[in-house]
C-alpha positions in Angstrom: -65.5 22.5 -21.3 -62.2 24.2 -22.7 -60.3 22.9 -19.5 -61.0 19.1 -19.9 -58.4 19.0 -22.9 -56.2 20.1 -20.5 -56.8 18.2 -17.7 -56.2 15.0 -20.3 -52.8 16.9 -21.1 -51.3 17.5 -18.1 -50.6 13.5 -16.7 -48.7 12.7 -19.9 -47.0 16.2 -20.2 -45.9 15.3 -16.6 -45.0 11.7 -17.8 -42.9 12.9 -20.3 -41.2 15.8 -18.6 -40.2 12.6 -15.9 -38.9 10.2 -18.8 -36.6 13.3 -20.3 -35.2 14.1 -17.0 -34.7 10.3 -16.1 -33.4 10.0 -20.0 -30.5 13.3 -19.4 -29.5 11.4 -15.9 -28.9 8.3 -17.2 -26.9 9.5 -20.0 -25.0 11.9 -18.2 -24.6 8.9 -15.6 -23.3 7.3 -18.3 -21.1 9.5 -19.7 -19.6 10.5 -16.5 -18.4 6.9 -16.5 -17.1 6.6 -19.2 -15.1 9.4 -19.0 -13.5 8.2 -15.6 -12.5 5.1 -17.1 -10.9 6.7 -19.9 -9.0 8.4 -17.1 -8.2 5.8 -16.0 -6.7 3.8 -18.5 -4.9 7.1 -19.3 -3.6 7.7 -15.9 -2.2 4.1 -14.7 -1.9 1.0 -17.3 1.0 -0.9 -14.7 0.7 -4.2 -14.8 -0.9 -4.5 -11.2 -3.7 -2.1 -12.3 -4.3 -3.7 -15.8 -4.0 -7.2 -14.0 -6.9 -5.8 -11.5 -9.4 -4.5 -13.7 -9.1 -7.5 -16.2 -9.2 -10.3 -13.8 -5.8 -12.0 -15.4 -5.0 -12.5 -11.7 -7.6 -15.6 -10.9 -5.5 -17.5 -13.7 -2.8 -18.0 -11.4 -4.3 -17.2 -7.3 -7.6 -18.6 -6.6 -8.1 -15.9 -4.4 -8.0 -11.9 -4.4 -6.6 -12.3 -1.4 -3.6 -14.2 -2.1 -2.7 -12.2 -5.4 -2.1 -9.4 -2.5 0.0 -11.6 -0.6 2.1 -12.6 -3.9 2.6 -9.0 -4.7 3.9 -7.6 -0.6 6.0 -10.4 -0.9 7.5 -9.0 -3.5 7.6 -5.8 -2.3 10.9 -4.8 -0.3 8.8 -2.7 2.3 5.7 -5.1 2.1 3.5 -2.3 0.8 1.9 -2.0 -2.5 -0.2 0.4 -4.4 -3.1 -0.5 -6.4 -3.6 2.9 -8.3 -7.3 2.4 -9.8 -8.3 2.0 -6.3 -6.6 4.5 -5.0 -5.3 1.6 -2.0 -1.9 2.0 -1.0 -2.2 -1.6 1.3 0.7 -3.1 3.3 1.6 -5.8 5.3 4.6 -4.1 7.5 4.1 -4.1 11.5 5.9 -1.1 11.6 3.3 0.6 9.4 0.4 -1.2 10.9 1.6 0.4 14.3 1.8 3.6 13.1 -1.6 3.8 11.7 -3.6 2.2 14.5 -1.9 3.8 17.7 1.2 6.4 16.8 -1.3 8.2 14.4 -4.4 7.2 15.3 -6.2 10.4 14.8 -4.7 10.8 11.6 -6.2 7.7 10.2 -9.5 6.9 10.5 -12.4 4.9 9.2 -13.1 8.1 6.6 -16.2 9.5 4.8 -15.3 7.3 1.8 -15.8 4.1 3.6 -18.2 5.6 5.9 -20.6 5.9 2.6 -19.7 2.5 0.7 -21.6 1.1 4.5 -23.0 3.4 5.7 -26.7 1.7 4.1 -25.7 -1.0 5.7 -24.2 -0.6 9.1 -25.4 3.4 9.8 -23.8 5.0 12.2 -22.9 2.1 14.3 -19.3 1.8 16.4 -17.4 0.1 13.0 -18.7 3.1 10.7 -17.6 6.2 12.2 -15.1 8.2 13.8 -14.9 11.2 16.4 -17.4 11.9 19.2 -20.0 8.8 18.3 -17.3 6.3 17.9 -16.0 6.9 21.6 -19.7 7.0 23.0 -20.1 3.9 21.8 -17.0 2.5 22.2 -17.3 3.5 25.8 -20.8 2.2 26.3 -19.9 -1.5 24.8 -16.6 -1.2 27.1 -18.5 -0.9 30.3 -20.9 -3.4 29.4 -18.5 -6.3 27.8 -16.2 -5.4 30.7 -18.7 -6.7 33.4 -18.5 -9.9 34.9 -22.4 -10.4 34.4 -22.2 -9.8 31.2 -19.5 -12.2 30.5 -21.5 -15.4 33.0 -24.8 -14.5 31.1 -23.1 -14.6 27.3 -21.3 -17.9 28.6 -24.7 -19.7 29.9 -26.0 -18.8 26.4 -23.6 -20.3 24.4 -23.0 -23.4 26.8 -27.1 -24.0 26.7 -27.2 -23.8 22.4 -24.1 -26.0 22.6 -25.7 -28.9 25.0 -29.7 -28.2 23.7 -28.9 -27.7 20.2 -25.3 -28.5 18.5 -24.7 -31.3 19.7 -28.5 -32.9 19.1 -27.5 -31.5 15.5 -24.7 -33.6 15.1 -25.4 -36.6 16.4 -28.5 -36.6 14.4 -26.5 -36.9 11.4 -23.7 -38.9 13.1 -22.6 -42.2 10.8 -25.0 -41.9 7.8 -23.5 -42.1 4.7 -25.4 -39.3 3.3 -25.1 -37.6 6.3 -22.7 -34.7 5.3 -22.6 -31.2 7.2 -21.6 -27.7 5.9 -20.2 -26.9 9.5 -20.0 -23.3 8.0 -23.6 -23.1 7.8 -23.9 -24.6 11.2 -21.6 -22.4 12.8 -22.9 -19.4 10.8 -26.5 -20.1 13.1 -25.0 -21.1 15.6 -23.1 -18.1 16.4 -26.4 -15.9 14.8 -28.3 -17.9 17.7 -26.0 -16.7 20.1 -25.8 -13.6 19.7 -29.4 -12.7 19.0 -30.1 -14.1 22.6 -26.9 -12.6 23.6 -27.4 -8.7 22.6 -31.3 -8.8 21.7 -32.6 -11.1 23.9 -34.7 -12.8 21.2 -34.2 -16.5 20.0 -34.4 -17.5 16.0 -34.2 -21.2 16.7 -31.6 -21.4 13.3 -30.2 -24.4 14.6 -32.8 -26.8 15.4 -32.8 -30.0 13.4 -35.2 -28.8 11.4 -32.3 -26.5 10.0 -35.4 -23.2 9.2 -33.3 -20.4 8.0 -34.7 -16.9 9.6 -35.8 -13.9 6.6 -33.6 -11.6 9.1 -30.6 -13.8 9.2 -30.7 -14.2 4.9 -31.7 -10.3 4.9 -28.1 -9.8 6.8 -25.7 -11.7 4.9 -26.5 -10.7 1.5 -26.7 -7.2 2.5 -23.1 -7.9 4.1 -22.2 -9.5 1.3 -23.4 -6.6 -1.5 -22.2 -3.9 0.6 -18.3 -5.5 1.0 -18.4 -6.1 -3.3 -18.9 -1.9 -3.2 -15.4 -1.7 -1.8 -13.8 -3.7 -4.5 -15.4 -1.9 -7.7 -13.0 0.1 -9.7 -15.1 3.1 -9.0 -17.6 3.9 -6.2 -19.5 5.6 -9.2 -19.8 2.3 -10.5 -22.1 1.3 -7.2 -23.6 5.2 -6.8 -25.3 4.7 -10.4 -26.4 1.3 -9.8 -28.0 2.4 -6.5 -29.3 5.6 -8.2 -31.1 3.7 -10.7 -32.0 0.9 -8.5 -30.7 -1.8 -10.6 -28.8 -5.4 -10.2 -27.1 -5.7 -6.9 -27.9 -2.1 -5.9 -31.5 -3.3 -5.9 -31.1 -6.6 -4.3 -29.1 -4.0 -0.9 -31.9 -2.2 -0.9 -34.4 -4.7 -0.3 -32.4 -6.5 2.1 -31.7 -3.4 4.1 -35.5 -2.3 4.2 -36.3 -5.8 5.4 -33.4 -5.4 8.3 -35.0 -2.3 9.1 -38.5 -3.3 9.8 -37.3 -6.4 11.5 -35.1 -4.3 13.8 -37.8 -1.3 14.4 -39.6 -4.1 15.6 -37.5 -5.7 17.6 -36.9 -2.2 19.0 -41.1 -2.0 20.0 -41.4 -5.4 21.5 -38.5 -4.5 23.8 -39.9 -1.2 24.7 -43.4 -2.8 25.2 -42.2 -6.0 27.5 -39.8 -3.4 29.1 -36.0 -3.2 29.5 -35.2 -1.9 32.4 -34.3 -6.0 34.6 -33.2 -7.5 31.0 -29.6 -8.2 30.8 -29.4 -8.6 27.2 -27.0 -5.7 25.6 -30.0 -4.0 23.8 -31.9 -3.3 27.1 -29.0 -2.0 28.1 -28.4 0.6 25.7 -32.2 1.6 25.4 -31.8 3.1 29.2 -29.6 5.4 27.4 -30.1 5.9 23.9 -34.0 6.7 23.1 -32.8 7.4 18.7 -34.5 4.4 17.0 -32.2 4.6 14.1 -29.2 4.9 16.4 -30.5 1.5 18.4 -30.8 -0.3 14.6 -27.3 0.8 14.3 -26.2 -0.7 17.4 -27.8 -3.8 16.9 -26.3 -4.2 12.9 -23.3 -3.3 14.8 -23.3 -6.5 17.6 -24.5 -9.0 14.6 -21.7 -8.2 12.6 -19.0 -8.1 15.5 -20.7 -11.4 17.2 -21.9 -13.6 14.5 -19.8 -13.0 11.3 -16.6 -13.3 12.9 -17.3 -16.2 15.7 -18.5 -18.5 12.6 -15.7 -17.1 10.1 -13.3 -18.5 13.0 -14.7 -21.8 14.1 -15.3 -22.5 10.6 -11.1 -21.7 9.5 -10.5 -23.5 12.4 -12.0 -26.7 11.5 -10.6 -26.7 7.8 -7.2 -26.4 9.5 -7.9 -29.5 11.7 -8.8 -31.6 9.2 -5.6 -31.2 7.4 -3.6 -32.1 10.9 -5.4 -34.8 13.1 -1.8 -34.7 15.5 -3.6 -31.1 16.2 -7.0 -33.0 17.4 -5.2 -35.5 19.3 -2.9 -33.3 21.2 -6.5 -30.6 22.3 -8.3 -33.7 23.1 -5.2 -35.3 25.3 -5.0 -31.4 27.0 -8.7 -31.2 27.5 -8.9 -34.7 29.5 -6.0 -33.9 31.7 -8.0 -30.6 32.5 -11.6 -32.1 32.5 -10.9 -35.6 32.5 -12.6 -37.8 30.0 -16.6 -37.6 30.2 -17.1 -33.8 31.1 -19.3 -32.9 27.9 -19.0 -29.2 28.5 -15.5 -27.0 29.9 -16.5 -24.4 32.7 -14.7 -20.8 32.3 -11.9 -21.7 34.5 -11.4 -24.6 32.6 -10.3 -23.4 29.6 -8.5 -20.8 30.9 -6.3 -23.8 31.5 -5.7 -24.8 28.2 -3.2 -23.1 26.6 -2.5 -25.7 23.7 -5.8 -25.0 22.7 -5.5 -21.3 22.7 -2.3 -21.4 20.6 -3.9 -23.4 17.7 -6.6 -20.9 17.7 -4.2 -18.3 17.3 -2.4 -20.1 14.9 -5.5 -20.8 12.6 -6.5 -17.6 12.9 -2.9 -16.1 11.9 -3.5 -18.2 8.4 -6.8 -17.6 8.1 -8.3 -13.9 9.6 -11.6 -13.6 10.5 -11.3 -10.3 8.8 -8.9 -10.5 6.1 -8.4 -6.9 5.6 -8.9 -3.4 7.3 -8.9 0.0 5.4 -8.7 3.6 6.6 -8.5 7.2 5.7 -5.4 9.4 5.5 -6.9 13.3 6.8 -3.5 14.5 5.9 0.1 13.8 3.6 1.6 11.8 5.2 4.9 9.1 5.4 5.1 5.7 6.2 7.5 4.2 8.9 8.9 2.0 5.8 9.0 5.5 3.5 5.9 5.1 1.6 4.0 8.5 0.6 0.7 8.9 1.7 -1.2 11.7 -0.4 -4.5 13.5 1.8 -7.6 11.1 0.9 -5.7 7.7 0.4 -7.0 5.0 1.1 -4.9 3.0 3.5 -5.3 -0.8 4.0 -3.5 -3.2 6.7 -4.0 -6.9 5.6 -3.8 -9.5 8.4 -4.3 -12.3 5.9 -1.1 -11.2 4.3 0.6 -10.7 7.7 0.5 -14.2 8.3 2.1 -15.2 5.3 5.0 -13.1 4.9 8.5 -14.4 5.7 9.7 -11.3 7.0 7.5 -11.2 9.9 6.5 -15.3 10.8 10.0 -16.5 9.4 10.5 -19.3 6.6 7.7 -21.6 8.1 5.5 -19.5 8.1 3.0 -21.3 5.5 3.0 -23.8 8.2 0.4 -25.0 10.6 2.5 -24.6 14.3 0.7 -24.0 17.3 4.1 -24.5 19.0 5.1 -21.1 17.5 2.6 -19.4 20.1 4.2 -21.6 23.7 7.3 -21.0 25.5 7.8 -23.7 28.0 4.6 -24.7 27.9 2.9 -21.1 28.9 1.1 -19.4 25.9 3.0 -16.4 24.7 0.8 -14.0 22.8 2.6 -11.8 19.9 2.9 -8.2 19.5 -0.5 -7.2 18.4 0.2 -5.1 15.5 2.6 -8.1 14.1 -1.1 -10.2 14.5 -3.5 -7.4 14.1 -6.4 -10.4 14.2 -8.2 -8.4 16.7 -7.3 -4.7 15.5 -5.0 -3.5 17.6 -4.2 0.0 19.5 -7.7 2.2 20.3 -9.5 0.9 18.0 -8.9 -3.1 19.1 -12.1 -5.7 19.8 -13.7 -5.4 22.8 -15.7 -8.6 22.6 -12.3 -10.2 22.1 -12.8 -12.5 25.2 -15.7 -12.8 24.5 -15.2 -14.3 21.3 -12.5 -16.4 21.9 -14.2 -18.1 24.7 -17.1 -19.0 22.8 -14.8 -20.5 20.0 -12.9 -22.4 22.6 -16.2 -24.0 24.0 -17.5 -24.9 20.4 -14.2 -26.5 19.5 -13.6 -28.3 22.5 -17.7 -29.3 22.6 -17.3 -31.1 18.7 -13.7 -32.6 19.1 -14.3 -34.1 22.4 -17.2 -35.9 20.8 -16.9 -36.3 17.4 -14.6 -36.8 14.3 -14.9 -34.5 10.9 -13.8 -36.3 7.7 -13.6 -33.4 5.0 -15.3 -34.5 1.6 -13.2 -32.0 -0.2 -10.0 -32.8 1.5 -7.7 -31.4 -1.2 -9.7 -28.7 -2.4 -7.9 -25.3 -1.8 -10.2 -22.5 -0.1 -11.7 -20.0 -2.1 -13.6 -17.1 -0.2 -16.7 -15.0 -1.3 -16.5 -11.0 -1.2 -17.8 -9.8 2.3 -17.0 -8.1 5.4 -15.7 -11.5 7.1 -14.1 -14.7 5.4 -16.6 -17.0 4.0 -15.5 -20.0 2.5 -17.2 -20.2 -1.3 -19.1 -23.9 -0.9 -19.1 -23.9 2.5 -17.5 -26.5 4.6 -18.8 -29.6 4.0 -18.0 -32.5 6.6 -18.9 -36.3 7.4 -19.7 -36.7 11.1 -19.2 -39.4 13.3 -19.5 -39.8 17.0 -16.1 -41.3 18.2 -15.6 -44.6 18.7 -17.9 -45.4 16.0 -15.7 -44.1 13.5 -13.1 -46.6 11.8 -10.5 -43.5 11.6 -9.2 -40.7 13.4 -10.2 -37.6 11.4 -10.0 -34.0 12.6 
């Protein structure tokens, strides 16, 4: 009988013991923060850093993105340092070149970005470094590379443009409360694509019904959560949050658990139907690779290279073109010399012939980046082409978005909308690539570049051919969300018409 007291004892003794030990974390949590910021207000109180950490810069740029621009303008060797961060970012070719291919190995992706995404993206090819990044680089090389591979992805995207985009569109053709965020389209469009593309599996996200797959919302707010880490003042900031499981910390790991049961899955069905004939890219790397979590990687991996950045284009693309209808015109007068005037869909050869069309991609894409930034790690001290120090650990950032605004490298027009800038007698005449680091550039450059452009082509030749877009936020400036790709904040939202039933020529 003398035992039962104790028995009673021991749950709340153990309760307690819990809540004291979860108590001194949080507190010294707590503390620990406080202290850094302390340090840092001690340590740098420039105006660029007291401008960042307040915010003052959204009173005058609508956009992060453009404060940076404002400020490498300013700079006479186009790089800047935002101390809290410990960033040193730059918008200099010369620089760009250096990191990407004449120092490679001294800068890669790093341990500190490695962790800020590493919940989200794993181990896969745009998280790491060394040995695992050439395996896979290799594997996606060989793949990408093979003419199969290239006629199966471009049957896929031709079928979803013919069965399914176009259907869309009409269906909302002329009505006056017919308006389209052709973000969101293109967003399942390209998440469509690519899941049939690399998995083998089809959502239906763009049937006219519009249903909205758990995977596809699972994805983008944990892209989204996971970019906002790399913009807080202090990766302690998102290391308590997550150790406490609170706010947005919470809301990534519930996203990234549902990704992970929805891939593991995946995963079983393939193994259990078999992937040995498939020609989708996940079959294909199962005959290798037998690590489930490795495969989730992978496939994390091909969503964010095929999907984000296909609908981050089409959609800039589009904003562009409905600013300059002359644009329109002169692709649609190009694509009837080469197709003639009723050919609903371009073969491949077709739009290799196009090179008007190919230059105002490239010239959308110089204003508006898929990827508006990239960031790596310095392993040792190092010096700049243009002089700039590089301390051991700093955090090094090339910004295309930037790039394509600055003077010193596009000239004085280069605010303006020119795909002339990108023909010489007609021929298109592609840049140095580290002066338009779109794609990366050096080792580290796309693979599914071709890939992607193609499929862009085929979209934007598809909609123009047949329809016009009349913006209903025509002078609205674009403001973009945090993530790993450009995102316009409110989408894109458009009036559609089916030409010839349209009393004006829009984009």
């Amino acid at each position: 009988m003398e035992s039962e007291p104790s028995l009673l004892v021991q749950p709340y003794l153990q309760t307690y013991v819990f809540s004291l030990f979860f108590s001194i974390t949080i507190s010294f949590s707590l503390f620990s923060l406080l202290l850094f910021l302390l340090r840092l207000k001690l340590w740098c109180n420039c105006d660029v850093c007291r401008s960042f950490l307040t915010s003052s810069w959204s009173f005058e740029f609508d956009n992060l993105c453009d404060w940076y621009t404002h400020l490498l303008r300013k700079s006479p060797t186009q790089t800047i340092h935002i101390h809290v961060l410990g960033n040193t970012i730059t918008a200099n070719p010369d620089n760009v070149e250096y990191m990407l291919k004449t120092r490679f190995e001294n800068y890669p992706k790093g341990k500190p970005f490695s962790k800020i995404l590493g919940d989200f993206l794993g181990r896969g090819i745009f998280n790491v470094d060394g040995d695992s990044w050439r395996f896979q680089r290799k594997m996606a090389s060989l793949e990408l590379g093979s003419v199969s591979i290239r006629s199966y992805a471009f049957e896929i995207v031709t079928t979803e443009i013919k069965s399914r985009l176009i259907p869309l569109l009409s269906s909302v053709s002329g009505k006056e409360d017919g308006v389209l965020d052709l973000q969101d389209v293109f967003r399942r469009f390209s998440f469509d694509s690519i899941c049939r593309f690399s998995f083998g599996i089809d959502p239906g996200c763009l049937e006219l019904s519009l249903p909205m797959s758990e995977f596809a919302v699972a994805f983008d707010q944990a892209s989204r959560l996971s970019a906002q880490r790399a913009i807080t003042a202090s990766p302690m900031i998102w290391k308590i949050k997550r150790l406490l499981n609170v706010g947005s910390e919470k809301k990534l790991k519930d996203s990234i658990k549902l990704i992970n049961v929805l891939a593991k899955e995946l995963i079983r069905q393939r193994r259990k139907k078999g992937f040995a004939k498939r020609q989708d890219l996940l079959s294909r790397f199962m005959g290798t690779i037998n690590d489930e979590t490795y495969l989730r990687d992978i496939i994390i991996s091909f969503l964010v290279a095929g999907r984000d950045t296909v609908a981050s284009g089409l959609t800039s693309f589009f904003l562009v073109l409905a600013k300059h209808p002359e644009v329109s015109s002169a692709i649609r007068d190009e694509s009837d010399r080469v197709m003639g005037p009723s050919q609903e869909v371009a073969t491949f050869e077709q739009i290799r012939g196009m090179p008007y069309l190919q230059a105002a991609l490239y010239e959308s894409m110089r204003l508006y980046p898929p990827v508006q930034f990239d960031s790596k790690f310095s392993q040792e001290d190092d010096i700049l082409p243009d002089g700039t120090f590089i301390r051991r650990g700093t955090r090094v950032t090339y910004h295309p978005y930037a790039m394509g605004r600055m003077e010193q490298v596009w000239g004085p027009d280069c605010h303006e909308f020119k795909p002339e800038r990108w023909l010489k007698k007609g021929i298109f005449s592609p840049e140095n690539p580290f002066k338009y680091p779109v794609f990366q550039a050096g080792l580290r450059v796309c693979l599914g570049k071709e890939l992607a452009l193609v499929e862009m082509k085929i979209v934007a030749l598809s909609l123009l051919r047949r329809f016009d877009f009349e913006s209903t936020t025509p002078n609205q400036a674009p403001r973009f969300v945090p993530g790993l790709s450009a995102t316009l904040n409110g989408g894109l939202p458009v009036l559609v018409r089916e030409r010839g039933t349209s009393p004006h020529n829009h984009c």
